[in-house]
N, C-alpha and C positions, 0 to 999 in steps of 0.2 A: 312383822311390824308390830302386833299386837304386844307381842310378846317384850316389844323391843323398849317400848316407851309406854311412860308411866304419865297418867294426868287423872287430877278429880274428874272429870267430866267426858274422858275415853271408858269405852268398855274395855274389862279387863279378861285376855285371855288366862282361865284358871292353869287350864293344860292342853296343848295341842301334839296329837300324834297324826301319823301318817301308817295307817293299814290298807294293805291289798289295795294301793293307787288310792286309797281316798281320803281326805283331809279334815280329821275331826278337831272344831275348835270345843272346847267345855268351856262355857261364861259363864255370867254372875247371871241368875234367874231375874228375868226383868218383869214388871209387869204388862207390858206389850209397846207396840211400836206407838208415837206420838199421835199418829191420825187416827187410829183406834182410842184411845184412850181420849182424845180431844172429840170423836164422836158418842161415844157413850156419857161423857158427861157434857151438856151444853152451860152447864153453869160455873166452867172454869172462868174464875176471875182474870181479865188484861194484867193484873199483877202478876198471877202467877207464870201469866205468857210469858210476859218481861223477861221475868228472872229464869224461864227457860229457853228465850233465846238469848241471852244471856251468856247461860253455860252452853250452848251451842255453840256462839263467835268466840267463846273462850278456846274450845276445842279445838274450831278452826285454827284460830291465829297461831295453836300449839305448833298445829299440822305443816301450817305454810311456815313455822319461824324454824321447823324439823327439814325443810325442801319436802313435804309429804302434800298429796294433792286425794282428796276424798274422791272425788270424780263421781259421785251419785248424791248428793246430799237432798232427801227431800225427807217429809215427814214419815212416810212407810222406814225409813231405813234411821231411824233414829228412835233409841231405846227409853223407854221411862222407866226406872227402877226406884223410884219413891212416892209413896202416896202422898196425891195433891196436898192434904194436910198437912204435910212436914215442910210443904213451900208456903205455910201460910205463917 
């Protein structure tokens, strides 16, 4: 699926093989999961919340307008790959 669809706001599989039964995806080096990154800094501005959930329900709507169903969405399982500064 990774591999299959393409959106600003999906993480992008670079390259995914299959060795000795097990399933390497290679992505884009993130800076860590959203709950992390939203507890190390407390002085993330509600702006920039916004605009990343935002690009979350963007994501979503891709998914459900693809019949695709995330089935875990919380903040551990969702990627930050840009410093807060660049949403400012």
């Amino acid at each position: 699926i990774m591999a299959s669809y393409q959106h600003p706001y999906l993480n992008k599989a670079l390259s995914i093989k299959v060795m000795d039964d097990t399933l390497y995806i290679i992505q884009e080096e993130a800076i860590g999961p959203l709950n992390r990154w939203i507890e190390q800094d407390s002085s993330i501005s509600s702006d920039i919340l916004v605009r990343i959930l935002n690009h979350i329900t963007q994501a979503l709507d891709f998914f459900h307008f693809n019949d695709l169903i995330h089935g875990d969405v919380k903040a551990s399982n969702i990627l930050v790959f840009n410093n807060k500064e660049e949403y400012i």
